[in-house]
C-alpha positions as CSV (number, residue, x, y, z in Angstrom):
1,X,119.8,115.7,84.6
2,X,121.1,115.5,88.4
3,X,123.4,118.1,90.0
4,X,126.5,115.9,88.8
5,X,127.7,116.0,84.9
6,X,127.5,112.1,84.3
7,X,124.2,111.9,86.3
8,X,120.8,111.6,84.0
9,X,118.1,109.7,83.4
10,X,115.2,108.3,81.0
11,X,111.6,107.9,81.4
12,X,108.9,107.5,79.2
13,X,105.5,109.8,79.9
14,X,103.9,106.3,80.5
15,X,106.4,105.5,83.0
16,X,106.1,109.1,84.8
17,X,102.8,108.6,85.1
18,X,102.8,105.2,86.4
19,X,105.3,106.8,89.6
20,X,103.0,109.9,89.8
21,X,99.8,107.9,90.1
22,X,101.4,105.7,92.7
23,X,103.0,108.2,94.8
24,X,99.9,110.2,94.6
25,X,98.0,107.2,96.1
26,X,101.1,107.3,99.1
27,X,99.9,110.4,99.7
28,X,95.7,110.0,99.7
29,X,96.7,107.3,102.4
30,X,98.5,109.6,104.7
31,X,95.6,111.9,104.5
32,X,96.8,114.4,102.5
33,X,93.8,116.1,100.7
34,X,92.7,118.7,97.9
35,X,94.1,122.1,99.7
36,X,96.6,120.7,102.2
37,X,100.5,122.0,102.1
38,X,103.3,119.7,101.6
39,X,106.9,120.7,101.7
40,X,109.6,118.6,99.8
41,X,113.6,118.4,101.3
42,X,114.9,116.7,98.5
43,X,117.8,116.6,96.0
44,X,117.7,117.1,92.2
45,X,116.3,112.9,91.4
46,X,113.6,111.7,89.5
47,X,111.9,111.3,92.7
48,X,111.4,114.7,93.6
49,X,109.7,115.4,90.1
50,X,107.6,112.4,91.4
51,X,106.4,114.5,94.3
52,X,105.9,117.3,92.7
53,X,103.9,115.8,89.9
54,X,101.7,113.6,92.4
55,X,101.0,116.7,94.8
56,X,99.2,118.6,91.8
57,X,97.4,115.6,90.7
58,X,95.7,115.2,93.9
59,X,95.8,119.2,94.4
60,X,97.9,119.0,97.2
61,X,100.2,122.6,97.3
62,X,104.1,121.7,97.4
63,X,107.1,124.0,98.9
64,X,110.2,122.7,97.2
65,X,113.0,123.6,99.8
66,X,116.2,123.2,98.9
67,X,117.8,120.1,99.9
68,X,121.7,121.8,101.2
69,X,119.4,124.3,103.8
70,X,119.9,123.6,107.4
71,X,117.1,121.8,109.6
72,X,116.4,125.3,111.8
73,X,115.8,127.0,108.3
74,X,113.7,124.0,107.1
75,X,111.6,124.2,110.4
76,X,111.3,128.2,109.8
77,X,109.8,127.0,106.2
78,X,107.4,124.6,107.4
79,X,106.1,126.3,110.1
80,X,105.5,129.5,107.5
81,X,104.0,127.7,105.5
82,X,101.5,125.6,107.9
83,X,102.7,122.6,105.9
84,X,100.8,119.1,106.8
85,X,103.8,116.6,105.2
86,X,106.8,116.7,104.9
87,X,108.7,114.4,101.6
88,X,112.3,113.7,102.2
């Protein structure tokens, strides 16, 4: 379920896996690598799930900022955290 009342989705594990292995792949081919930090800006969607989902598979750490925080405070996070990508 999204932040609205009416907005939800379906998926099938098959299918969540199918958009976690091909993200996951995305981010192998931007270099990111067992170890690395990746920060997510993203609203509640299926997509950020995604991201979340693919950065473990490849062991990638993830910082879930929230999506409604200003850009200064989202450069404080990234910086902090020495994050290599960032998922928006």
């Amino acid at each position: 379920e999204g932040n609205e009342p009416g907005d939800s989705a379906k998926i099938t594990y098959s299918e969540l896996l199918h958009k976690v292995c091909q993200f996951a792949n995305v981010l192998r081919s931007q270099g990111v690598k067992k170890g690395d930090r990746v920060s997510i800006y993203m609203p509640m969607i299926l997509e950020l799930v995604v991201a979340m989902l693919a950065c473990a598979r490849i062991g990638a750490l993830h910082s879930v900022v929230f999506a409604g925080f200003s850009a200064d405070s989202l450069c404080e996070r990234i910086l902090s955290c020495g994050c290599s990508l960032l998922i928006t």
